[in-house]
Every structure is written in C-alpha cells, then in structure tokens.
C-alpha positions as CSV (number, residue, x, y, z in Angstrom):
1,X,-14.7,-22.9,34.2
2,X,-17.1,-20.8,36.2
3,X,-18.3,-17.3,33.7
4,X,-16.0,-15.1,36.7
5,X,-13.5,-17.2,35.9
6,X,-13.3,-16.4,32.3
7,X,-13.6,-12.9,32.9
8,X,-10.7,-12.4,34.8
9,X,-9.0,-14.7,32.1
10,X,-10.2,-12.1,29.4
11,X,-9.2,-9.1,31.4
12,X,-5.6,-10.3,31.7
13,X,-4.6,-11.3,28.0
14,X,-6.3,-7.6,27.2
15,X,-3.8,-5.9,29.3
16,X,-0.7,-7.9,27.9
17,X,-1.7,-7.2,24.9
18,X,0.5,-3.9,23.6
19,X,-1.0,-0.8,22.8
20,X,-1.0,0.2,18.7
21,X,0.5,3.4,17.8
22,X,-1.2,4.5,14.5
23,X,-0.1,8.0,14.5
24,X,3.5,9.0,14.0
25,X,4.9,9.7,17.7
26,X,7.3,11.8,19.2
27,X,10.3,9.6,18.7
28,X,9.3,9.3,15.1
29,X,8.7,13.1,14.2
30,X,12.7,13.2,16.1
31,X,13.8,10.6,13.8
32,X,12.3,13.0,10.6
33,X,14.0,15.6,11.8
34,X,17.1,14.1,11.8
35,X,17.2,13.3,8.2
36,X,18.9,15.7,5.8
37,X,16.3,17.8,4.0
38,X,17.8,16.8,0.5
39,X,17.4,13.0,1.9
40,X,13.9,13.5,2.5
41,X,12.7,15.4,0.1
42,X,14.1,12.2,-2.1
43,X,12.0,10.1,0.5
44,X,9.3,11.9,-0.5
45,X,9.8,12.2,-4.6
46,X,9.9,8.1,-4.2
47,X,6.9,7.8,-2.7
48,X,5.3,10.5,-5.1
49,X,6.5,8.9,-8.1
50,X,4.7,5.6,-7.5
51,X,1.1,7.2,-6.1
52,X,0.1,10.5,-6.1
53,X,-2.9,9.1,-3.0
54,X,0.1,8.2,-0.9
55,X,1.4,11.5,-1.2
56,X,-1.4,13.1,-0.3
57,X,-1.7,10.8,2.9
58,X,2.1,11.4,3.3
59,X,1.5,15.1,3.7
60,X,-1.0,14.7,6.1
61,X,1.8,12.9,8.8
62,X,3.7,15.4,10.0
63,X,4.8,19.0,8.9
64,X,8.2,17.7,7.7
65,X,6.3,15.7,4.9
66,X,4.4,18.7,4.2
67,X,7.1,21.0,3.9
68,X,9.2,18.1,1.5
69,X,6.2,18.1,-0.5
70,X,6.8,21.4,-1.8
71,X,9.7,20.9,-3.7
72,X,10.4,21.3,-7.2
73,X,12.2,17.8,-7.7
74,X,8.5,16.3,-6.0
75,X,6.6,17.5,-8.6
76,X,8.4,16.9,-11.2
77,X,8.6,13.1,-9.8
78,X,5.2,12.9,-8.8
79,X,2.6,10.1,-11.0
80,X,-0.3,11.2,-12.6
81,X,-1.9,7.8,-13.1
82,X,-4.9,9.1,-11.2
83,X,-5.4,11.8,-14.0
84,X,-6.9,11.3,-17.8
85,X,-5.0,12.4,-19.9
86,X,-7.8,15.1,-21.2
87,X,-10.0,16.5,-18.5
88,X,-13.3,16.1,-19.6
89,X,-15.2,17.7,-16.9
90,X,-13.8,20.7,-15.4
91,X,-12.0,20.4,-12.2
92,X,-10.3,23.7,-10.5
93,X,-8.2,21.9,-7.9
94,X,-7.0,19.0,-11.0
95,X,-6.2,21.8,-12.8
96,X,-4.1,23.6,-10.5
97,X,-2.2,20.9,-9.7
98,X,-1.2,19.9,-13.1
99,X,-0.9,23.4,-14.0
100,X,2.0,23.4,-10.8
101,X,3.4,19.9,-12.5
102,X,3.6,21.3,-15.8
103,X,5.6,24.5,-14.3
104,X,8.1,22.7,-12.4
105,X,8.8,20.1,-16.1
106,X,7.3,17.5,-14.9
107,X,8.5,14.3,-16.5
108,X,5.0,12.8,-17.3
109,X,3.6,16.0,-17.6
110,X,5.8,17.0,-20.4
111,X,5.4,13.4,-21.9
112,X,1.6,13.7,-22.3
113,X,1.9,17.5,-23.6
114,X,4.4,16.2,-26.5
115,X,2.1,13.5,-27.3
116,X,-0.9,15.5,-27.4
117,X,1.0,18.8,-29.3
118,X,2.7,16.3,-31.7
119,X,-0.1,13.9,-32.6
120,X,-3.1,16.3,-32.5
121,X,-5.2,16.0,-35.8
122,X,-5.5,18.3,-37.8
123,X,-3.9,20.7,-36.0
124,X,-1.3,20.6,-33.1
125,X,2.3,22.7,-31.9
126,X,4.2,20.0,-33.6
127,X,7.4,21.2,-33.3
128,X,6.2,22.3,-29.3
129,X,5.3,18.2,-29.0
130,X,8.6,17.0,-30.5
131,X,10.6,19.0,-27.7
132,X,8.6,18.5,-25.0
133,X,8.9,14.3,-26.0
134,X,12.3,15.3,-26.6
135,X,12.7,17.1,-23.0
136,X,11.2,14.1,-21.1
137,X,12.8,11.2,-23.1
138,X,16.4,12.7,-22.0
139,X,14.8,13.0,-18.0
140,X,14.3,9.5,-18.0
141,X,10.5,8.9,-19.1
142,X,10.8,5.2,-20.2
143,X,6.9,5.7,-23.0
144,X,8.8,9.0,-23.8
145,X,12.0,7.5,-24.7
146,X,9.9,4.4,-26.6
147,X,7.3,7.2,-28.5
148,X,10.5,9.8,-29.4
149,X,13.4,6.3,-30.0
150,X,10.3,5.3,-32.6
151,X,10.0,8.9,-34.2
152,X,14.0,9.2,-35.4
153,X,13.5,5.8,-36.2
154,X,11.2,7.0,-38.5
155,X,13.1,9.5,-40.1
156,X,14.8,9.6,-43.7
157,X,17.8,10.5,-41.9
158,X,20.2,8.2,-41.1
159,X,21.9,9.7,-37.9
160,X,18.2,10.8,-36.2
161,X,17.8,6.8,-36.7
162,X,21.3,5.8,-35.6
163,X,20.1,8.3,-32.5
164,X,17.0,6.6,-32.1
165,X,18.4,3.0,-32.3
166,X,20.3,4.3,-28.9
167,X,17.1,5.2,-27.1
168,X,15.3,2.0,-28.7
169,X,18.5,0.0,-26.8
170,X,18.4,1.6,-24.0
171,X,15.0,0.6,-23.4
172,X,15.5,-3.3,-24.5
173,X,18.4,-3.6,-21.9
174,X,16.2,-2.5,-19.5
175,X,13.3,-5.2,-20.5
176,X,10.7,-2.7,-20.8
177,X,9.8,-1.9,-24.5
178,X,6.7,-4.6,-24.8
179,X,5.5,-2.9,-21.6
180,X,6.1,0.6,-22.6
181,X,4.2,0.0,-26.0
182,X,1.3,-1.0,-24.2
183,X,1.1,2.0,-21.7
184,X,1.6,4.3,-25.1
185,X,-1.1,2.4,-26.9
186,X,-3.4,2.6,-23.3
187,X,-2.8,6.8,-23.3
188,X,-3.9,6.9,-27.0
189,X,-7.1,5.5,-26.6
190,X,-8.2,8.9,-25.3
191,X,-6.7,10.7,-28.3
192,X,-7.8,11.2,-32.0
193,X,-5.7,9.0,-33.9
194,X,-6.3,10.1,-37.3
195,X,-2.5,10.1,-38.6
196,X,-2.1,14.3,-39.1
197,X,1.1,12.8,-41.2
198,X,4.0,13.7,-39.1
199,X,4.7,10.0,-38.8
200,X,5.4,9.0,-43.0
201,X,6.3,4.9,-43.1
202,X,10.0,4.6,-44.4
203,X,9.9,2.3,-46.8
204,X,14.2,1.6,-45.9
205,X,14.3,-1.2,-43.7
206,X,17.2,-0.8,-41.0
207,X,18.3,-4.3,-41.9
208,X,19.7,-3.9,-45.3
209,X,20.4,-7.4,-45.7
210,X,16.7,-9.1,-46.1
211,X,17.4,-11.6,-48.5
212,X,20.4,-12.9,-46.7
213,X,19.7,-12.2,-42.8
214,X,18.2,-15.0,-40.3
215,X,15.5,-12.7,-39.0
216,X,14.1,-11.8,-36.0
217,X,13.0,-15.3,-33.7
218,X,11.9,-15.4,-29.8
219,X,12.3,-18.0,-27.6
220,X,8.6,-18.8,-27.3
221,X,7.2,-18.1,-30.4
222,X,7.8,-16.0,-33.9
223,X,6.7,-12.8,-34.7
224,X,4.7,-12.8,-31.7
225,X,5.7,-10.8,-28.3
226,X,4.6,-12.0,-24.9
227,X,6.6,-10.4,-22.5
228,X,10.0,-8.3,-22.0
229,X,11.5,-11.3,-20.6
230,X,11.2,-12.8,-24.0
231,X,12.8,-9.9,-26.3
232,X,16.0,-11.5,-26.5
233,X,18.3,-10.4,-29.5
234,X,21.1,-12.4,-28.7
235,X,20.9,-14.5,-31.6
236,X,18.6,-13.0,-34.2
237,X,19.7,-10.3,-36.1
238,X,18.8,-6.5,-34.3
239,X,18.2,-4.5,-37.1
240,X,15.0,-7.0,-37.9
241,X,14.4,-6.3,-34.3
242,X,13.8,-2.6,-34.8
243,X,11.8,-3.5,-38.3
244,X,9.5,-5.6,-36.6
245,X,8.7,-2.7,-33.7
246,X,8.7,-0.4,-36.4
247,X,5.3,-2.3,-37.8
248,X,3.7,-2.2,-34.4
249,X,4.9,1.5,-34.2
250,X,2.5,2.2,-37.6
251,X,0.0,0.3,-36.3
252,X,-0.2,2.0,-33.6
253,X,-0.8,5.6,-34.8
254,X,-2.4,4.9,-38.4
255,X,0.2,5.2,-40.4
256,X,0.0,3.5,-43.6
C-alpha cells in the first residue's frame, strides 16, 4: 500500500467517525426546561447530596442548574465531605457557604454542630448539641440517628431508652450501624475527646436476663464485627445486641 494510499484511507475513517458533543446542546437545555422545577430541583439535591464538586460543575451547565442550585431543599441536601469538621485556617468563601448550610438546617450541618456543642470539653451549649443531634436524627442523618439512638440509650430513664432502642433498629434494619460507628469515630478524631461527663456509663444492662440469656453470636465470629452484612439478630438475643454497642459506644467517647 503506496503512503497516498494510506492517506486517503486515514481521511475517510476520520470523517465517519461522529462528532463528540461535550457541552449540553440545544435539544438538551429543551429537555431541562421541560422538567418540572420541583423535579429538578430534586435532580439537583441528589446529585448534591453525594458531592458537593459535582454540584459545583453541575451549576456550571446551564442556567437551569444554576437557578435549582439555589434552593433551600439543595442546601440542606448538599455533602460536606470536602469540609473538616473545624476550619483550621481561615477561609471566607468555606465559611460562607457553611454559614448558608447552617441557615437553611442543613442535615449534616446540624449533625456536626450537635456533636461539637454536645461533646465540647470543658465547655459546650450542651443542651444546643442535644437538639441540634436531635433535629437531624428525625431528618434522616443515619451518624446522627446512631450518636443521639446511643445517648437515650444511655440514659437512667427507661422510656428515652425504649426511644433510643427505635432509632438503634431503625439503623440495624437498614445494615448501616458498623458503618455509621466508623464515620462517628472518623469525625471525632478532630475533636477533643476528654469525656466533659454528659455521657455517665449505666451500669443497667438492657438485657436483664444475663445469667440465663444465650448472648449476642455472629455468623462469622463472636464479639467481633466485620461488616453490616454480618449484624444479624435473628437468633441471638437483641437486648445483648444493644449491650455490646453500648461498650463500643464508651469506648468511643471516654467514658468509663
């Protein structure tokens, strides 16, 4: 094949080849406009609520994005994975934009503030903390429910702990308390965990039947957690369950 030859033979698979659209076009900015504004402002609280970079690059598509983006139900969706939870340097623009996230209750937002109010040592807004963990436990905040379940769990009184069983339950049918310890125990790395005592260790264990009861067993292993898969209480006795977190829960935040 003569080096002509090959030429045309490039030039022709180039022009069959279809052209790449990388930027929305004017079909797609049709198709947006079409959507209710209630549907896509859900769009966008999605996509916020998973990455607070794809927002950002979200809002730069088209000015239907950027209007959506504005909504109060955005921020309070949106993540803030990409922030610490205590700003060590100074940052105007950070601090505007948590300052709008803590405005419009957002549910992370609120979650850190609780845990920072309600843990601080010495000092803190403790009973601030306990509502704003409160506030975003009943919105849905999965470490919110695990951090507030454990704190009536906690308690000397027996319907906060009947009340924070539900919570604790909630969060076992939906496989996620291992992994929801973990993120709590991730965020408190950056906090001072000196115990300021609003966390006392009851010394009444919710199974009240010790010397009688099976216990707590996993399918892979005892007294050992490895995943939410394997938090099955099916056969082993619940209450023992709860003791057992209860010890992780102490652990956790000094208490002894």
């Amino acid at each position: 094949m003569t080096t002509s030859t090959r030429l045309k033979k490039k030039r022709a698979i180039k022009k069959r080849r279809p052209k790449s659209h990388n930027n929305i076009g004017p079909s797609s900015n049709a198709d947006i406009k079409s959507l209710p504004r209630d549907l896509l402002v859900e769009v966008v609280a999605t996509v916020a609520s998973h990455s607070f970079i794809d927002l950002i690059k979200m809002k730069k598509c088209c000015r239907d994005f950027l209007d959506a983006t504005e909504d109060r139900l955005v921020w309070q969706r949106v993540s803030l994975d990409n922030f610490p939870l205590i700003q060590w340097v100074p940052n105007e623009k950070a601090s505007s934009f948590l300052k709008c996230c803590k405005e419009s209750e957002n549910m992370e937002c609120l979650y850190r503030e609780g845990l920072q109010e309600y843990f601080s040592y010495p000092n803190g807004n403790i009973i601030g903390g306990f509502e704003s963990l409160k506030m975003a436990a009943q919105k849905g905040h999965k470490e919110a429910k695990y951090v507030y379940g454990m704190i009536l769990l906690c308690s000397q009184d027996n319907e906060m702990r009947k009340e924070g069983l539900e919570y604790m339950r909630f969060l076992r049918k939906a496989k996620c308390i291992i992994s929801c310890r973990k993120k709590v125990g991730q965020l408190m790395v950056f906090m001072w965990r000196n115990n300021n005592g609003m966390v006392v260790r009851n010394k009444t264990c919710l199974c009240n039947n010790k010397s009688s009861c099976k216990g707590w067993r996993l399918k892979k292993g005892i007294w050992s957690f490895l995943d939410d898969e394997d938090d099955d209480i099916s056969t082993s006795c619940e209450y023992c369950r709860w003791d057992h977190e209860l010890a992780y829960f102490y652990q956790l935040f000094n208490v002894h």
